[in-house]
BADREN-849664 format. One record per residue (C-alpha): z, x, y. Coordinates in steps of 0.05 Angstrom, whole numbers, plus 5000, padded with zeros to 4 digits. Each point is the difference from the previous one (the first is absolute). Example, Ala and Ser with C-alpha at 12.3 -4.5 7.8 and 13.67 -1.06 7.14 Angstrom:
2
{w:5156 u:5246 v:4910} $
{w:4987 u:5027 v:5069} $
***
This chain:
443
{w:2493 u:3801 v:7168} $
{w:4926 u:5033 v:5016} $
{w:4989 u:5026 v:4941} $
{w:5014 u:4932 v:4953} $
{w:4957 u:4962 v:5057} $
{w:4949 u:5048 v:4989} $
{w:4999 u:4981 v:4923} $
{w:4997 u:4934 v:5011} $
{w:4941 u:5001 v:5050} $
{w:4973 u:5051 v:4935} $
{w:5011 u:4967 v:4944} $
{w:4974 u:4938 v:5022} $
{w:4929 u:5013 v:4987} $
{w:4972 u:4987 v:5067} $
{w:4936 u:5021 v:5017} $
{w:5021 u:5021 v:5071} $
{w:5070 u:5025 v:5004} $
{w:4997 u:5035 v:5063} $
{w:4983 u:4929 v:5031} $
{w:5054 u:4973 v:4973} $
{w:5052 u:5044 v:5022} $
{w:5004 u:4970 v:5075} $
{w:5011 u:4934 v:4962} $
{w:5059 u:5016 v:4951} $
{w:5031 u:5045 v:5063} $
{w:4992 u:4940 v:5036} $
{w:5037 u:4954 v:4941} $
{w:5051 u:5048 v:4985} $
{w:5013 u:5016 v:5087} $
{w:4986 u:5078 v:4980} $
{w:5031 u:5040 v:5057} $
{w:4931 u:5049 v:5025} $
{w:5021 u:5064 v:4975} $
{w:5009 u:4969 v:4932} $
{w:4934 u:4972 v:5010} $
{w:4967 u:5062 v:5017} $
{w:5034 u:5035 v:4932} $
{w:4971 u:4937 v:4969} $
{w:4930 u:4997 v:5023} $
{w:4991 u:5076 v:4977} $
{w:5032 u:4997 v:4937} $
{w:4947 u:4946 v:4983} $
{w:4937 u:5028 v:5035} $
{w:5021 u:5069 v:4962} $
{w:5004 u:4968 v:4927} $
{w:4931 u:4961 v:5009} $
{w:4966 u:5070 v:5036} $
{w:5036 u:5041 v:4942} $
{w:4999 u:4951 v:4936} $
{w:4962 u:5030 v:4945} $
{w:5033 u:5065 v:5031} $
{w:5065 u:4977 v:4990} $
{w:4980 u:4968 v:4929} $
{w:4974 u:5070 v:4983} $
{w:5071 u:5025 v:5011} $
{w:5043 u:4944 v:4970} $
{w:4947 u:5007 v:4935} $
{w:5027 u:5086 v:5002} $
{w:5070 u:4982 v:5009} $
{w:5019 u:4930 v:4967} $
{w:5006 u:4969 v:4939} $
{w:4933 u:4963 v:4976} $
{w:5025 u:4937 v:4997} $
{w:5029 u:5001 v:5059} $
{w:4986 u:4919 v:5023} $
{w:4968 u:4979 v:5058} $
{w:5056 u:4979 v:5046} $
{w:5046 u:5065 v:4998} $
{w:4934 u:5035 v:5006} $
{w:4992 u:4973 v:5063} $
{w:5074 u:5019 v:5010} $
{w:4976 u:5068 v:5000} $
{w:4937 u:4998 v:5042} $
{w:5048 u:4984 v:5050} $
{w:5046 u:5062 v:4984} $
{w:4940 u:5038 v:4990} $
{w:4968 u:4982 v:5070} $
{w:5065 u:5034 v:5031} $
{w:5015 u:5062 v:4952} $
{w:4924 u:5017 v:5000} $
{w:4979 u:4980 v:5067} $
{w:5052 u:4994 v:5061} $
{w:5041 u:5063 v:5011} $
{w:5057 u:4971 v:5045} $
{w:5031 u:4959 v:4943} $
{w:5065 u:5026 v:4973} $
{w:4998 u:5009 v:4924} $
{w:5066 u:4961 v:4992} $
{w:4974 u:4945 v:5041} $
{w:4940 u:4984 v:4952} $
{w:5039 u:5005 v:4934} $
{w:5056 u:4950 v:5028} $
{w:4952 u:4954 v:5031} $
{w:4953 u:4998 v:4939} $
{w:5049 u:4999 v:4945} $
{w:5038 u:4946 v:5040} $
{w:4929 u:4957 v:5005} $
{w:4993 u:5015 v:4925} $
{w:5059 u:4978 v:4980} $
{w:4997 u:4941 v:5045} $
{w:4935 u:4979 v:4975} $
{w:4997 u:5017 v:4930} $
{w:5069 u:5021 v:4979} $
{w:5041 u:5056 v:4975} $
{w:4961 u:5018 v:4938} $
{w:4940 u:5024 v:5049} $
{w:5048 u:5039 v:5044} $
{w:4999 u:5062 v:4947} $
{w:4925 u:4998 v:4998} $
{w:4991 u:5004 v:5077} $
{w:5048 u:5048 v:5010} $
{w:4977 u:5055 v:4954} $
{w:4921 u:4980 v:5025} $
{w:5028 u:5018 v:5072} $
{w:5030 u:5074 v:4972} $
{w:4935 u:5011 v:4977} $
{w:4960 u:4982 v:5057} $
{w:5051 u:5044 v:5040} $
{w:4994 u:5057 v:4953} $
{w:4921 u:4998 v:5000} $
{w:4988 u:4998 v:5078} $
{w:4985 u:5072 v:5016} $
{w:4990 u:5022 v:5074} $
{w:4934 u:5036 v:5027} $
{w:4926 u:4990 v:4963} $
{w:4976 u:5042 v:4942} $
{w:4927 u:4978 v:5008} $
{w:5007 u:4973 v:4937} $
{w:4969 u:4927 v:5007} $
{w:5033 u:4987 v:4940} $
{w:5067 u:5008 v:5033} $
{w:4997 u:4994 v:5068} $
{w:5012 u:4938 v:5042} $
{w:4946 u:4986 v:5048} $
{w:5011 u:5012 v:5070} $
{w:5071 u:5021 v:4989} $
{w:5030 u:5067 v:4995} $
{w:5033 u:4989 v:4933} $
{w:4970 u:4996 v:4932} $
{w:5031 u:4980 v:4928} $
{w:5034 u:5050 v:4951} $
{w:4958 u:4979 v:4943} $
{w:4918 u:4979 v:5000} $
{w:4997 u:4930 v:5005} $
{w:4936 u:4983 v:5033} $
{w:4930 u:4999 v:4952} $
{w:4966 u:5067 v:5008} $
{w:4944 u:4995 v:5051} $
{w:4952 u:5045 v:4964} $
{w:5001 u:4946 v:4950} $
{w:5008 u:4937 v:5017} $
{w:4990 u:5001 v:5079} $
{w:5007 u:4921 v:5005} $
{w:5056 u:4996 v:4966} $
{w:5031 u:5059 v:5039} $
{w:4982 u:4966 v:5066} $
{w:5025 u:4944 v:4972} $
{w:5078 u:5017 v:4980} $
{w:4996 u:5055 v:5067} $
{w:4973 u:4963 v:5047} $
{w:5016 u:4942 v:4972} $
{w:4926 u:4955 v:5009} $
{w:4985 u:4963 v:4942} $
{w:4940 u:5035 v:4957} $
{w:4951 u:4941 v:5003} $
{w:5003 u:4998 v:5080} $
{w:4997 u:5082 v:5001} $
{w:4937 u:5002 v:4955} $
{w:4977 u:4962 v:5059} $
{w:5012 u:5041 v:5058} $
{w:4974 u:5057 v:4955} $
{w:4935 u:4979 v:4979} $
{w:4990 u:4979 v:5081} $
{w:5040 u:5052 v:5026} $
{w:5002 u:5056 v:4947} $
{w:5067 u:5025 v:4982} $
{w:5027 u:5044 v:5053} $
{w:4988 u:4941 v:5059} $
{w:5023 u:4950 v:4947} $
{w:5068 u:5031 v:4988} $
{w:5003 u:5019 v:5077} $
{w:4997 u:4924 v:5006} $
{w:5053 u:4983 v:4947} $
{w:5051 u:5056 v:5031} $
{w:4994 u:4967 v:5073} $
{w:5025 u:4937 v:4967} $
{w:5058 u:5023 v:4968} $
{w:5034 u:5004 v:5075} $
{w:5004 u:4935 v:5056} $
{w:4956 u:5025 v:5040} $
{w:5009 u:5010 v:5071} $
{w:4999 u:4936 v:5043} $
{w:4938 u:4994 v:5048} $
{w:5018 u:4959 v:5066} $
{w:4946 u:4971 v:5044} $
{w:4987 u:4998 v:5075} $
{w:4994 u:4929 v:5019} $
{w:5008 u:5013 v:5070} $
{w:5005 u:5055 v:5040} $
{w:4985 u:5078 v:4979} $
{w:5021 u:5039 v:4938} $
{w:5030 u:5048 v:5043} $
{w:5040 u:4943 v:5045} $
{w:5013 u:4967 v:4930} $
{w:5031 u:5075 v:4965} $
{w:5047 u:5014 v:5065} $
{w:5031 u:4933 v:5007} $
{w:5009 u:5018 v:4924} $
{w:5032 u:5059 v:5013} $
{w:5062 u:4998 v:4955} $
{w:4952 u:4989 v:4946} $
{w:4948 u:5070 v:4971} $
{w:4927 u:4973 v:5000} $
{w:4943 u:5033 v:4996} $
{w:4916 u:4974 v:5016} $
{w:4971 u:4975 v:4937} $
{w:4922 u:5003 v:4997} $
{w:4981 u:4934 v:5032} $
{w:5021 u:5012 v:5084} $
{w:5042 u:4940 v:5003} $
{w:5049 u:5014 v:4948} $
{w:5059 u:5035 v:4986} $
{w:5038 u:5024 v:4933} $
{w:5063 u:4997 v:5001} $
{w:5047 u:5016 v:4936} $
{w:5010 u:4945 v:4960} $
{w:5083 u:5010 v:5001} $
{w:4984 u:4979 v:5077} $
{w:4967 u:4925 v:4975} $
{w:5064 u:4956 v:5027} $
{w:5006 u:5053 v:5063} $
{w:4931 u:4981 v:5017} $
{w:4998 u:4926 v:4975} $
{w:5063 u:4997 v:5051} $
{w:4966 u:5032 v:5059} $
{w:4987 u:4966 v:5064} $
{w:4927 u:5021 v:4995} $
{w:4999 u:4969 v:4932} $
{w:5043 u:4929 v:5012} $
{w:4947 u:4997 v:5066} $
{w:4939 u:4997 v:4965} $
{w:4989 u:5070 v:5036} $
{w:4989 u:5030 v:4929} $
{w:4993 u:4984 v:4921} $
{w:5002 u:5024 v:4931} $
{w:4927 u:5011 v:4986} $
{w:4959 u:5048 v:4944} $
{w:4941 u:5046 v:5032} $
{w:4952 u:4965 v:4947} $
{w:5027 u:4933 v:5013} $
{w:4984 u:5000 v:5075} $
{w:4935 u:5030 v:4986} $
{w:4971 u:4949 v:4951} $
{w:5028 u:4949 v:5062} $
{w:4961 u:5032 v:5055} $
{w:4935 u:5003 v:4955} $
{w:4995 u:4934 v:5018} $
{w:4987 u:5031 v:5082} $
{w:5035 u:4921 v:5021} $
{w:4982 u:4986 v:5067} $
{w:5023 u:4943 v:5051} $
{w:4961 u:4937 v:4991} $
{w:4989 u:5001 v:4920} $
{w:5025 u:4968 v:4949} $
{w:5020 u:5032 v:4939} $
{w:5039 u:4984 v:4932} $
{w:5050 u:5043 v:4969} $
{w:5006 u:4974 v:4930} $
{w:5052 u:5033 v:4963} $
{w:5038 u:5008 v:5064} $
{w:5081 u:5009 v:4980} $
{w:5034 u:5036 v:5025} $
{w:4964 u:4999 v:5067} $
{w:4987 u:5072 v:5026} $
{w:4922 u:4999 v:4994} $
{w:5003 u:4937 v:5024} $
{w:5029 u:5021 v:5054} $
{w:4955 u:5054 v:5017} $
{w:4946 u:4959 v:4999} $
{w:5034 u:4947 v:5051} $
{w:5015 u:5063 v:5040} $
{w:4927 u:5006 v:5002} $
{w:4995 u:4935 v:5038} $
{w:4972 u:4954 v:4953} $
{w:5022 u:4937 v:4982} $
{w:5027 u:5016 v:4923} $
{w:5015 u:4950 v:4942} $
{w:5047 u:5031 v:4954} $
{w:4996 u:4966 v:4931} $
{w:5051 u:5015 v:4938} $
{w:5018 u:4958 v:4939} $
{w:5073 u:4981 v:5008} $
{w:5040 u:4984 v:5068} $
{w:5051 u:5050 v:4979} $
{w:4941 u:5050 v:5020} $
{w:4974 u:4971 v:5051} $
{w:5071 u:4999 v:5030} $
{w:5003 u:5083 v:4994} $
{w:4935 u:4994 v:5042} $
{w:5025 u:4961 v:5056} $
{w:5060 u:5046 v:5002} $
{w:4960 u:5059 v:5004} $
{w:4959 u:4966 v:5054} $
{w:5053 u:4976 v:5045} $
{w:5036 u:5058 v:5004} $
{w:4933 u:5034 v:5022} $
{w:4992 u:4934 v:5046} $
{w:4933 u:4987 v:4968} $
{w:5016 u:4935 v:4976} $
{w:4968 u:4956 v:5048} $
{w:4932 u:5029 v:4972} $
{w:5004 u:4992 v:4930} $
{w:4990 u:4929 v:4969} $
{w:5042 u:4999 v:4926} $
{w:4973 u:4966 v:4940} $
{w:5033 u:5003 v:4932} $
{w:4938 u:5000 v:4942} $
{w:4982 u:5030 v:4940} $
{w:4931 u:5030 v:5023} $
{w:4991 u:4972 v:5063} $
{w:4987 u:4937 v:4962} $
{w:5028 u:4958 v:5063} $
{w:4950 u:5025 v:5039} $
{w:4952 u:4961 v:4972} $
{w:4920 u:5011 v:5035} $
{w:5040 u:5048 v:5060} $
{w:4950 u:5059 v:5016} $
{w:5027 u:5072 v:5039} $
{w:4981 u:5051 v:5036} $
{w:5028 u:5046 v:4950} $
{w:5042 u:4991 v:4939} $
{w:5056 u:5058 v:4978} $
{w:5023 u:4996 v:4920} $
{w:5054 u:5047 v:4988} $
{w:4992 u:4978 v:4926} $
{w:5061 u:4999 v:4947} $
{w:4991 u:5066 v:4971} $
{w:5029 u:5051 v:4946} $
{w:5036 u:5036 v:5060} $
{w:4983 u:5069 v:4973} $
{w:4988 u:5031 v:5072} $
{w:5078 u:4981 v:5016} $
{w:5037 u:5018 v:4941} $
{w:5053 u:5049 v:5030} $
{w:5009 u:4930 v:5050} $
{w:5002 u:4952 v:4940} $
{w:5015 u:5041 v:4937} $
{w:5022 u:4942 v:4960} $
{w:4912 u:4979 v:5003} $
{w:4988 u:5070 v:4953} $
{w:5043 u:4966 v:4939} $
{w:4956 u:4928 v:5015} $
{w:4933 u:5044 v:4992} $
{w:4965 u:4985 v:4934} $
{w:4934 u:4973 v:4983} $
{w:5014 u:4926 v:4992} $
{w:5029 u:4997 v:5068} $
{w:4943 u:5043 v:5033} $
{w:4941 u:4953 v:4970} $
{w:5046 u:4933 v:5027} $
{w:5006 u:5035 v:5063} $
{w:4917 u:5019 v:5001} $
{w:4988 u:4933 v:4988} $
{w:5049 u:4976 v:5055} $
{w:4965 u:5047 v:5053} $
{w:4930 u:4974 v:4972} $
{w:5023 u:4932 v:5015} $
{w:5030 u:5021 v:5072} $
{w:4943 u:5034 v:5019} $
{w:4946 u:4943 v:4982} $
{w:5045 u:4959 v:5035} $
{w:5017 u:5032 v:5062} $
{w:4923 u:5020 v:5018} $
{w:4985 u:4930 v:4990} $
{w:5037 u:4990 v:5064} $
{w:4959 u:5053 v:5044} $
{w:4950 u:4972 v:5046} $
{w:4927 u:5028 v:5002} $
{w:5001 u:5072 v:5039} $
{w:5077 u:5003 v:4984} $
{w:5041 u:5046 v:4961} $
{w:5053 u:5009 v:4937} $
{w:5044 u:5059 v:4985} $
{w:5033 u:5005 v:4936} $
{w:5050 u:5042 v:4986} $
{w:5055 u:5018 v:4958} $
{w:5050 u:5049 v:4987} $
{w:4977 u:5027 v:4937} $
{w:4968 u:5054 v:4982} $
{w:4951 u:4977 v:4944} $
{w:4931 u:4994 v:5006} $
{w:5004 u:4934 v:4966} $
{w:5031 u:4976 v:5055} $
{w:4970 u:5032 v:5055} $
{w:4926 u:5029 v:4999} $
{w:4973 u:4961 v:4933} $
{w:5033 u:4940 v:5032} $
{w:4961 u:5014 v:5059} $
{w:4941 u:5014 v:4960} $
{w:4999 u:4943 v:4952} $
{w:5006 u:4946 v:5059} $
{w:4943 u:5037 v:5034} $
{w:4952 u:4997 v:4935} $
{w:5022 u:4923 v:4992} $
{w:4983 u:4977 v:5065} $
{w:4949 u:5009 v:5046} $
{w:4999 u:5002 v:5076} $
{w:5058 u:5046 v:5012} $
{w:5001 u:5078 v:5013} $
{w:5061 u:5057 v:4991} $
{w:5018 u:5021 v:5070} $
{w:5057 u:5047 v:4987} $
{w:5050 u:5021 v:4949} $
{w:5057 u:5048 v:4994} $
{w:5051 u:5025 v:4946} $
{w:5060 u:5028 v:5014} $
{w:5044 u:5042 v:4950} $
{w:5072 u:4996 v:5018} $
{w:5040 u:5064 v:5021} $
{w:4945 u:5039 v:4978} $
{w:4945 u:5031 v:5053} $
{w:4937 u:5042 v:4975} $
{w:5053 u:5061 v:4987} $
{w:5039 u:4955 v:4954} $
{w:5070 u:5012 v:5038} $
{w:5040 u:4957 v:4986} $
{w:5025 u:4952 v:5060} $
{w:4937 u:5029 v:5045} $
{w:4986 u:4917 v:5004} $
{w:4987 u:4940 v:5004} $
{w:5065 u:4985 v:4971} $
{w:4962 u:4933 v:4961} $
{w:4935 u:5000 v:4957} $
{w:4950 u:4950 v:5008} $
{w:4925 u:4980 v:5007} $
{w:4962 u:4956 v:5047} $
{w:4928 u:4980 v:5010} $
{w:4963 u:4956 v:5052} $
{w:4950 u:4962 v:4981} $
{w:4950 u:4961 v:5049} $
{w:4963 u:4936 v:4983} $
{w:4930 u:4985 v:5022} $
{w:4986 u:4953 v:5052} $
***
C-alpha cells in the first residue's frame, strides 16, 4: 500500500524523506508506478506542510494526535493537490491504513475529517488569499489562511507554506513581493535541468526527442520536466556519460574556477561529483575530497559514468585534513550550507532552517573556508560557493575572510535567484539559487 508506506517514511521523523524514499522502495521491491505515487505524495506533504496543517487545524478535532495527523497529510496531499485520484480510492486506502495502524476507534475520526476536506475544496480562485490555494485553481469554502493585511508572515507562512523565521529573511533581503515569489517556486519540483557533457544542446534535445525540453539560461543545458527524471536518467545519452543532471548555478560556481590542463586543483566538499567533474573536464588534474567513503563512492560513480575517473585522485577527510602541507593551483569549497537557493529541489531543508542550525552551519563554512585557502598556492585561486541564498553565507562570508587575512583579492562573484529573472516570472531561471566568489591570493 502507497499511501501506509508514505506514512511510515512520514511519521518517522526523518529529516530527509524524499531521500529516503528510493531506500524503503528499494526494501519493500516497490513496483515504479507505485514509486512514482510515492515519491509525490511525500515531496507534496513536505512542499505543502504548514498548508496542509492550516487545513487539518479548520477541519479536525484539536486534539487530533500526531500519528493520524499524519494519516491525513497524506489524504490531504491527494484531495487538495492531485486531481486524477478517485474520491473512493482515498477514503478506502486511508481508512484501511488507519485502521491498520491505529485501529478502529480512529476510523470515525478520519472519515468524517475526509467529508470535510471534500466538502471545503471549491473549484476556480476567488482572489481571496485567505481562501485560495496557491498555484491551483481551487480554493477552500471557508477562510482558513491568516489575513495578509495583517499578519503577512504568517499568511505566507500557512499559504505558501515557508516557515516565518526563514521568510522574514528573504524579506528583509528581498522585500516581500521577490520573497514570496521565491517561496511559491518552491512549493512545485521544479523542472529538471540536464547538462551537455558532450556533444551540442541541439544534438543532445533531438536524440531526446520523445522527451519536451526546452534551453535553460546557461547554453549547455536543457530543462526537461521533472515527471521525465527516470526517462532521462535511462537515456543512452545519459548511461554514456554524453549528459548529466546538473543546476545552472551549480555548473557556474564550477567553471569560476576557469580549470585548465596542467593544474592542480582541490575540490573539498566534492560529493556527489558533478563540479568535480567539470573541473576534470577542464583538464586538470582534480583531487576530490569528502568526509565519508559512502560519498566519495557517489563521486566516483558520477565520474565514471562521465569517464573522468582516471583524472581525479579520491581522498576521504574531514577538511582536507589528509592532505596535510599539499598546495593547488586552485581550491573549490562548495561549503555545507542552509540550502535556501534549492528549496523547491530539497524542500525538506525549509523545516531544518532555524537559527541554531544557521550559526553551526556559519561556523562550519568559517572553518572550511580557513581551511581550504590554506591549501592555495601563491598567485592561485579559491571559489566558495554555496547554494544558499543568505548573505551570511555568501558575500559577508566573502567579506569577513577578506578583512581577516591579507594577501588575497575578490575576483568575481555572482548570485543567482532561482526561477526568478529581473521580471520576477516565475520559472524564467536558473532553476537553483546559489552564490559564488573567486578569490585570488598574492604571490
Amino acid at each position: 500500500m502507497t499511501r501506509l508506506t508514505a506514512w511510515h517514511i512520514l511519521r518517522s521523523g526523518s529529516s530527509t524523506p524524499l531521500r529516503d524514499v528510493d531506500r524503503v522502495a528499494d526494501a519493500h521491491h516497490v513496483a515504479a508506478l507505485d514509486r512514482a505515487l510515492l515519491r509525490r505524495i511525500i515531496g507534496t506533504e513536505v512542499r505543502r506542510r504548514t498548508t496542509l496543517r492550516a487545513v487539518l487545524r479548520h477541519i479536525a478535532p484539536a486534539n487530533l494526535n500526531a500519528e493520524l495527523a499524519t494519516h491525513l497529510h497524506v489524504a490531504l496531499v491527494q484531495i487538495l493537490f492531485m486531481d486524477k485520484i478517485p474520491e473512493h480510492a482515498v477514503r478506502s486506502e486511508c481508512l484501511d491504513a488507519v485502521r491498520r495502524t491505529l485501529g478502529p476507534s480512529k476510523v470515525r475520526i478520519a472519515r468524517e475529517v475526509i467529508v470535510a476536506a471534500y466538502e471545503q475544496l471549491q473549484q476556480g480562485r476567488l482572489g481571496d488569499p485567505r481562501r485560495d490555494l496557491e498555484l491551483r485553481n481551487a480554493h477552500m469554502r471557508d477562510a482558513v489562511f491568516q489575513d495578509p493585511a495583517v499578519h503577512p508572515l504568517l499568511w505566507a507562512e500557512d499559504a505558501l507554506s515557508m516557515p516565518a523565521p526563514l521568510l522574514k529573511r528573504f524579506v528583509a533581503r528581498f522585500g516581500e513581493e521577490r520573497a514570496f515569489g521565491l517561496a511559491r517556486f518552491a512549493l512545485e519540483e521544479p523542472p529538471l535541468s540536464v547538462r551537455v557533457v558532450t556533444g551540442t544542446r541541439e544534438a543532445l534535445a533531438a536524440e531526446l526527442a520523445g522527451i519536451e525540453t526546452r534551453p535553460g539560461v546557461h547554453d549547455t543545458v536543457l530543462l526537461a520536466s521533472a515527471s521525465d527524471a527516470e526517462a532521462v536518467s535511462s537515456s543512452a545519452a545519459f548511461v554514456e556519460g554524453r549528459a548529466t543532471i546538473q543546476g545552472e548555478s551549480a555548473l557556474r560556481a564550477a567553471e569560476a574556477m576557469e580549470a585548465r590542463e596542467g593544474e592542480e586543483l582541490l575540490d573539498l566538499c566534492a560529493a556527489p561529483g558533478g563540479k568535480t567533474a567539470v573541473l576534470a573536464q577542464g583538464g586538470a588534474r582534480v583531487v576530490a575530497c569528502d568526509v565519508s567513503e559512502e560519498k566519495l563512492a557517489r563521486v566516483a560513480s558520477t565520474l565514471e559514468r562521465l569517464k573522468l575517473r582516471e583524472q581525479v585522485e579520491l581522498v576521504c577527510s574531514d577538511g582536507g585534513a589528509a592532505l596535510g602541507e599539499r598546495k593547488f593551483d586552485g581550491v573549490l569549497v562548495d561549503a555545507p550550507c542552509s540550502n535556501t537557493g534549492v528549496l523547491a529541489q530539497r524542500p525538506e531543508a525549509r523545516w531544518r532552517f532555524s537559527p541554531k542550525t544557521k550559526t553551526e552551519l556559519v561556523a562550519l563554512q568559517t572553518r572550511l573556508f580557513e581551511r581550504g585557502a590554506s591549501f592555495v598556492k601563491p598567485g592561485g585561486r579559491i571559489v566558495w560557493s554555496t547554494c544558499a541564498l543568505d548573505s551570511d553565507e555568501n558575500r559577508r562570508a566573502v567579506d569577513a575572510f577578506l578583512a581577516a587575512h591579507a594577501g588575497w583579492s575578490l575576483e568575481e562573484d555572482a548570485e543567482a535567484l532561482p526561477g526568478l529573472d529581473t521580471t520576477q516570472q516565475r520559472g524564467a531561471g536558473p532553476i537553483d539559487g546559489g552564490y559564488f566568489a573567486r578569490l585570488r591570493r598574492a604571490r
